[in-house]
N, CA, C and O atoms as CSV, one atom per row, in Angstrom:
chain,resi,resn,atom,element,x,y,z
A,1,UNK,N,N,105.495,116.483,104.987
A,1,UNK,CA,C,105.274,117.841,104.550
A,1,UNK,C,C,104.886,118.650,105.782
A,1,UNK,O,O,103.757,118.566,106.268
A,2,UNK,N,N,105.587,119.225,106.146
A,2,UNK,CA,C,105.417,120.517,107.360
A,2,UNK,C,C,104.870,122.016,106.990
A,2,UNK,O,O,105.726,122.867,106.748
A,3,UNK,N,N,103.484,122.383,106.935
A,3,UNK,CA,C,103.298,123.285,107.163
A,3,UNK,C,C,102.552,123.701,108.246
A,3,UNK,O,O,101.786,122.995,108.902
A,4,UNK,N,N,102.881,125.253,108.469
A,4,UNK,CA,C,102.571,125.493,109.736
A,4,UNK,C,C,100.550,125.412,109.821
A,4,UNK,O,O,99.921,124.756,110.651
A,5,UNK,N,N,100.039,126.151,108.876
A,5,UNK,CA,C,99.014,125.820,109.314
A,5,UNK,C,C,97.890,125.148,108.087
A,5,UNK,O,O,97.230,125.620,107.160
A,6,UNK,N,N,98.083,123.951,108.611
A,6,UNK,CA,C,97.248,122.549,107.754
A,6,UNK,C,C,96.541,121.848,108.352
A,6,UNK,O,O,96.427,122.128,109.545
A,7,UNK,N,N,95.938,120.923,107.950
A,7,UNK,CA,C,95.411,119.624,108.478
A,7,UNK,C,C,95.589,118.862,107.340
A,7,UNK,O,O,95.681,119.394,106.234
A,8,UNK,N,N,95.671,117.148,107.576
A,8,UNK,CA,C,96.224,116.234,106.960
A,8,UNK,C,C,95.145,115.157,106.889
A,8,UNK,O,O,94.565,114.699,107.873
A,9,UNK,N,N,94.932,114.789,105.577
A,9,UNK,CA,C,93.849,113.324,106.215
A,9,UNK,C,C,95.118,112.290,105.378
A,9,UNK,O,O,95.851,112.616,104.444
A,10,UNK,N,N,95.028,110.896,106.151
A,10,UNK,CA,C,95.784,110.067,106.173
A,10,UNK,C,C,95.103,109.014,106.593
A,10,UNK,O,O,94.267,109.011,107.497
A,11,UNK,N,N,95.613,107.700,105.648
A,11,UNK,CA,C,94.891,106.206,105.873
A,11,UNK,C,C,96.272,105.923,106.401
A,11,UNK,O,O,97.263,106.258,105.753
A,12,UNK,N,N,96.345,105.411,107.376
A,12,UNK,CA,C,97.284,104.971,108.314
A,12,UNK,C,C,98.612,105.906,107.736
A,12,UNK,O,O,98.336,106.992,107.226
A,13,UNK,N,N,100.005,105.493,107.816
A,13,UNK,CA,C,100.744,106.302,107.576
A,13,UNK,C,C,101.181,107.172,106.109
A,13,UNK,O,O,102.153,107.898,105.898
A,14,UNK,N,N,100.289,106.859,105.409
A,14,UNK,CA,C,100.200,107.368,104.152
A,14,UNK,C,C,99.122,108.841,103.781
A,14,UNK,O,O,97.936,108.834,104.110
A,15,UNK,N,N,99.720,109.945,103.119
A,15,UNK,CA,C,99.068,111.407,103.265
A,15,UNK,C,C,98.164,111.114,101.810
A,15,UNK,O,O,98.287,110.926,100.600
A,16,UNK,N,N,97.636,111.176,102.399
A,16,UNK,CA,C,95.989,111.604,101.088
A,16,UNK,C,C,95.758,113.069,100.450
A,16,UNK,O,O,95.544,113.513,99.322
A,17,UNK,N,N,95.891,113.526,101.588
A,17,UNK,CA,C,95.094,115.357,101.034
A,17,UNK,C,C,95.108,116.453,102.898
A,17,UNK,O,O,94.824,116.277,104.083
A,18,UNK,N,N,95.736,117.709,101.820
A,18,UNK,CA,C,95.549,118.246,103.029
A,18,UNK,C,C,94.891,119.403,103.059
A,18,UNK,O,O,94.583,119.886,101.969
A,19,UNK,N,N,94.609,119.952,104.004
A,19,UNK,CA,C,93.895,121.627,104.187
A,19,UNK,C,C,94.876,122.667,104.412
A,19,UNK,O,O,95.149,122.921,105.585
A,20,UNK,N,N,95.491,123.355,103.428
A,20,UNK,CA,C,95.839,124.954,104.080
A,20,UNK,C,C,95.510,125.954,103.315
A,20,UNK,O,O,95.308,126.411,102.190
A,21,UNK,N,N,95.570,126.156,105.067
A,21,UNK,CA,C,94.831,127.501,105.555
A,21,UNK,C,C,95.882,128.354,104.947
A,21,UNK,O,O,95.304,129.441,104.923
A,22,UNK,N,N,97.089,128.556,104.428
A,22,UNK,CA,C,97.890,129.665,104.084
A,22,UNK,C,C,97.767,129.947,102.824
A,22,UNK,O,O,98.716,130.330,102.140
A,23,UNK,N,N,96.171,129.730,102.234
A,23,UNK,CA,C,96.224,130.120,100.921
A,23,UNK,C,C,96.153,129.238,99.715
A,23,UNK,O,O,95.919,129.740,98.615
A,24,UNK,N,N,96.376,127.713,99.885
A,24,UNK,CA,C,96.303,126.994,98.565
A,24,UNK,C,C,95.201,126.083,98.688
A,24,UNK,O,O,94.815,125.357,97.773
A,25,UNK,N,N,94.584,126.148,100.114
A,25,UNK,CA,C,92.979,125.637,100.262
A,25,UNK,C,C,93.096,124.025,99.685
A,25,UNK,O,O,94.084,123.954,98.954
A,26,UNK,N,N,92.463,122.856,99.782
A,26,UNK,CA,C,92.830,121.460,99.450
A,26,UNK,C,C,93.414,121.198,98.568
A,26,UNK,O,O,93.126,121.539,97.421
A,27,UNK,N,N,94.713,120.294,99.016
A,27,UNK,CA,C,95.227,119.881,98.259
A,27,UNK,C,C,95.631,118.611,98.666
A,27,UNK,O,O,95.860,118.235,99.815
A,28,UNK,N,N,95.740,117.621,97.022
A,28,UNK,CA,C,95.768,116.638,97.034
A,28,UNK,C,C,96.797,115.989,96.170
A,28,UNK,O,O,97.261,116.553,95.179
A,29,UNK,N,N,97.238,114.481,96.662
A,29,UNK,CA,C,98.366,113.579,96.588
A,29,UNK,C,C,97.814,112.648,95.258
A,29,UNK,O,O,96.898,111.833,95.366
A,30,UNK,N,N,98.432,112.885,94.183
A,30,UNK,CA,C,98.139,112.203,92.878
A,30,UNK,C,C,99.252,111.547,92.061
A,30,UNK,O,O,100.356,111.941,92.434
A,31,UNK,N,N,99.295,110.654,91.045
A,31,UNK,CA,C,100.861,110.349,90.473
A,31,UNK,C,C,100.997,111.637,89.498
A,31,UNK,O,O,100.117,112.165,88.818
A,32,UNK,N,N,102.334,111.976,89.630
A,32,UNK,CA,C,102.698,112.995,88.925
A,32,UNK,C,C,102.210,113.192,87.406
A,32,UNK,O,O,102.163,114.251,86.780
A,33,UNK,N,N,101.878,111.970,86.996
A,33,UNK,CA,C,101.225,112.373,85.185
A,33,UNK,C,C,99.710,112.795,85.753
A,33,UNK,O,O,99.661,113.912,85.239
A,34,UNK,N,N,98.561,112.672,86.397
A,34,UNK,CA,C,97.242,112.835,86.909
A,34,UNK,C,C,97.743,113.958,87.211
A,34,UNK,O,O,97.080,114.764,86.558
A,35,UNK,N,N,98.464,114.482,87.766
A,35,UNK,CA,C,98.357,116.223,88.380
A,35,UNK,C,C,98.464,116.906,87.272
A,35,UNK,O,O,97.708,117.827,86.961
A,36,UNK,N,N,99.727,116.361,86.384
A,36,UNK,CA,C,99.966,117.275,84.817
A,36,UNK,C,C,98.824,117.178,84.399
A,36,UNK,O,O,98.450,118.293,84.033
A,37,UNK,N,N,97.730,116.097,84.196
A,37,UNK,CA,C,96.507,116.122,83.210
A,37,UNK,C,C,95.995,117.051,84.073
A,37,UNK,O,O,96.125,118.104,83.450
A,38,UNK,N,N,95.431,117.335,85.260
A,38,UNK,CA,C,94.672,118.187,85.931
A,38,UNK,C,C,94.987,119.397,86.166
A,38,UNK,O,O,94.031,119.987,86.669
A,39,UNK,N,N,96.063,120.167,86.009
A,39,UNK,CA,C,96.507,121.098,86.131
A,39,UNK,C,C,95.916,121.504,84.310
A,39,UNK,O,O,94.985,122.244,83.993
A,40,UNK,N,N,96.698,120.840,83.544
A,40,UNK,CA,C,96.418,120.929,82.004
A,40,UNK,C,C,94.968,121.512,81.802
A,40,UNK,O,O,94.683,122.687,81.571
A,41,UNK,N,N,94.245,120.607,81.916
A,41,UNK,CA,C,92.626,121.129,82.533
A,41,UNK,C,C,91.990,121.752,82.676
A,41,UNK,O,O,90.828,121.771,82.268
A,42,UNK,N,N,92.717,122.710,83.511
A,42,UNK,CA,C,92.188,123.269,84.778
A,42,UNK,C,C,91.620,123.139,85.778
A,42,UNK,O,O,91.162,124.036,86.486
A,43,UNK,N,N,91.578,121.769,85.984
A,43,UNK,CA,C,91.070,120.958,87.180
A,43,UNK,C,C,91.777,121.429,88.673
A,43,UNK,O,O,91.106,121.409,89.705
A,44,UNK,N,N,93.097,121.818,88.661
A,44,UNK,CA,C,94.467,122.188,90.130
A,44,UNK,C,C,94.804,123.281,89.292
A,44,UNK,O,O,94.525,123.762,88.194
A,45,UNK,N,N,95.589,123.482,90.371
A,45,UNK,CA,C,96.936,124.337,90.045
A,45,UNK,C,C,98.333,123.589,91.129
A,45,UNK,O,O,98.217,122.908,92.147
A,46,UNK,N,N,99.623,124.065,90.393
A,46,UNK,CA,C,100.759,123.488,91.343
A,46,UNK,C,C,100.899,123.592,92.819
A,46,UNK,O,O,101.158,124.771,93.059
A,47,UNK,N,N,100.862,123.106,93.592
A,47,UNK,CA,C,101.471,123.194,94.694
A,47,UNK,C,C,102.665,123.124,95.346
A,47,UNK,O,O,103.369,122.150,95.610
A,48,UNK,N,N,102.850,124.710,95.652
A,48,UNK,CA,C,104.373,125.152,95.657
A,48,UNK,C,C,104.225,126.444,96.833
A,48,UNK,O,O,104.092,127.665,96.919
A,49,UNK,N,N,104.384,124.918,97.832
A,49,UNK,CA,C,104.728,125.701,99.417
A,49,UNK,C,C,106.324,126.598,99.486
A,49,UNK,O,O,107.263,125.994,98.969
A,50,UNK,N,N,106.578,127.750,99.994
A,50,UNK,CA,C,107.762,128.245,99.605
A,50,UNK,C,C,108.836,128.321,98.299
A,50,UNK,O,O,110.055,128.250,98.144
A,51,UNK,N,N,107.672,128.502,97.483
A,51,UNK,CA,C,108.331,128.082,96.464
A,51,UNK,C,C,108.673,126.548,95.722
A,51,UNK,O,O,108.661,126.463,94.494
A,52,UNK,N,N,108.793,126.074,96.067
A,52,UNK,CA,C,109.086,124.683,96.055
A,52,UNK,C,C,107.758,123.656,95.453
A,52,UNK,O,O,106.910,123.106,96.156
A,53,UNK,N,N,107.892,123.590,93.750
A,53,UNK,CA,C,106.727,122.551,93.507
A,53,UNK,C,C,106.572,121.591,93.767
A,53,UNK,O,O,107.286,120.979,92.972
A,54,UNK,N,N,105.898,120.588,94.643
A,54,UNK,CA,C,106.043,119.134,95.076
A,54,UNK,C,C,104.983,118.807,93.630
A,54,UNK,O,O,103.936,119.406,93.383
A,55,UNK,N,N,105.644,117.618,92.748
A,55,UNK,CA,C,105.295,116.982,91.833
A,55,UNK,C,C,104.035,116.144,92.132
A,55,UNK,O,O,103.279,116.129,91.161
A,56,UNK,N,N,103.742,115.681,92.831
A,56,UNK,CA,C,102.980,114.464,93.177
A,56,UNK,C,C,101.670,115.232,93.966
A,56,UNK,O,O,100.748,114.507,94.340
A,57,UNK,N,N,101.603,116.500,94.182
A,57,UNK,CA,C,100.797,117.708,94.611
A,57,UNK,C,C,99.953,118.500,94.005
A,57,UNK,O,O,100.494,119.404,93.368
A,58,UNK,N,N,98.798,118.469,93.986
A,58,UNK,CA,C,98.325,119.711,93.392
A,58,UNK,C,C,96.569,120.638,94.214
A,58,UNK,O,O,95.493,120.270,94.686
A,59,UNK,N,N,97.011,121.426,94.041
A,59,UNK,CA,C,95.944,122.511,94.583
A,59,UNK,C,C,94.682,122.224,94.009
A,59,UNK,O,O,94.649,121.595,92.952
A,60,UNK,N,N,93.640,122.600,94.559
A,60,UNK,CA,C,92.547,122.424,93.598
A,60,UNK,C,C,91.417,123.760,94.950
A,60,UNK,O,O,90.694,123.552,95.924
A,61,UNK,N,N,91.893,125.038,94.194
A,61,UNK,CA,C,91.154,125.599,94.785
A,61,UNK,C,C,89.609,126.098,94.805
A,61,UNK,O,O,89.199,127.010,95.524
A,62,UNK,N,N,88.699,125.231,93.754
A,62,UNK,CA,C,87.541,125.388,93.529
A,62,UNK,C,C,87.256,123.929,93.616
A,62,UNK,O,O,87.412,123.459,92.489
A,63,UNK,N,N,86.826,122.800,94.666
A,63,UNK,CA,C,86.798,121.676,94.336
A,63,UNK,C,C,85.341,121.785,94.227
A,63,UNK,O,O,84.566,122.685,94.549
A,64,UNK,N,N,85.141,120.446,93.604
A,64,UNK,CA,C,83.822,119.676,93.039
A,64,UNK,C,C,83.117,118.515,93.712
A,64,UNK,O,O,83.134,117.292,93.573
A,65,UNK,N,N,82.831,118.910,94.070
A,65,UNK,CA,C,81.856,117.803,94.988
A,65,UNK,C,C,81.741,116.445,94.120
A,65,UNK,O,O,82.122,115.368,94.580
A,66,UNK,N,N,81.129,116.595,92.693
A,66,UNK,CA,C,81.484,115.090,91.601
A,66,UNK,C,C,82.953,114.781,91.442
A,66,UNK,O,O,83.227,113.610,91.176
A,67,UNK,N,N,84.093,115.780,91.582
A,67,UNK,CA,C,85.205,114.851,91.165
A,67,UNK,C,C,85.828,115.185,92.605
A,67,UNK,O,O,86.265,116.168,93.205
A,68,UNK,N,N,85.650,113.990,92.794
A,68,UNK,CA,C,85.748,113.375,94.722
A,68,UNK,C,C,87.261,112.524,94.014
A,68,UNK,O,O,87.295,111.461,93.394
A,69,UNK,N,N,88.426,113.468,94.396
A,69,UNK,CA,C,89.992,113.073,94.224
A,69,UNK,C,C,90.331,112.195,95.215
A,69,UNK,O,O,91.140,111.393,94.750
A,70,UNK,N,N,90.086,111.967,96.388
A,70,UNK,CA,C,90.535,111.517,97.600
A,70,UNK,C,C,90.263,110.001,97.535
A,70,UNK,O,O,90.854,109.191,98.249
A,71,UNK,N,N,89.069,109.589,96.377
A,71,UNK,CA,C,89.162,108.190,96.191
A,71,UNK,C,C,90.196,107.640,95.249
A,71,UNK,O,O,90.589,106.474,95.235
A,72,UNK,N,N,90.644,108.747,94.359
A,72,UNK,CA,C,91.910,108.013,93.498
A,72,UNK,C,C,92.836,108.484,94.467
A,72,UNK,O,O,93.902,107.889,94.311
A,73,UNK,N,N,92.883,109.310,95.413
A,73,UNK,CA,C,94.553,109.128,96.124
A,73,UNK,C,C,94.991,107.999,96.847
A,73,UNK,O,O,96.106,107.479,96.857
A,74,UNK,N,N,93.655,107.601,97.630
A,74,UNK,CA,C,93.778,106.084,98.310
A,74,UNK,C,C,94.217,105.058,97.268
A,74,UNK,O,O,94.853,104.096,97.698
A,75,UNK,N,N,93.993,105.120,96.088
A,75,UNK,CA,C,93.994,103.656,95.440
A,75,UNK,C,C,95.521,104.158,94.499
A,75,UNK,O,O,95.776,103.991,93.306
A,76,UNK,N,N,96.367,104.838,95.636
A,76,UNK,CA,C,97.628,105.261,94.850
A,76,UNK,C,C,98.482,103.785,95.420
A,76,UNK,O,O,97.878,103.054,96.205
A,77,UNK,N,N,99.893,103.419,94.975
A,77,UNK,CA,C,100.517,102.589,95.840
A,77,UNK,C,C,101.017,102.902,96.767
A,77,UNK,O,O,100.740,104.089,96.934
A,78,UNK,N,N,101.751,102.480,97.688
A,78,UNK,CA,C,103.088,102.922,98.522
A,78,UNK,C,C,102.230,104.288,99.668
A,78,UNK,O,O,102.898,104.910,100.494
């Protein structure tokens, strides 16, 4: 995922969650049914760089310090 201005955290070559700065503020790498429940929610919203919704993505522009996402992204497969 290329955007121009982000930062990426990553357990070796695999993307966890990233920072941008262009407006959708952390976002994080989930299986596509967990983003639908969280979006559903109101937990995220989609993440849709240029338009373009990446499924497995979602925004979460008010995060929560208790629902710490970045431990279920690690324990994703692949």
């Amino acid at each position: 995922m290329a955007l121009e201005r982000s930062r990426c955290f990553r357990v070796g070559k695999k993307s966890l969650a990233l920072i941008d700065y262009n407006g959708s503020g952390f976002v994080v790498k989930l299986s596509n049914d967990r983003v639908v429940e969280l979006i559903a929610n109101g937990v995220g919203q989609p993440f849709a760089p240029a338009g373009r919704v990446f499924k497995e993505w979602m925004s979460v522009p008010e995060p929560d310090r208790r629902r710490w996402l970045l431990r279920e992204a690690i324990t994703l497969p692949g």
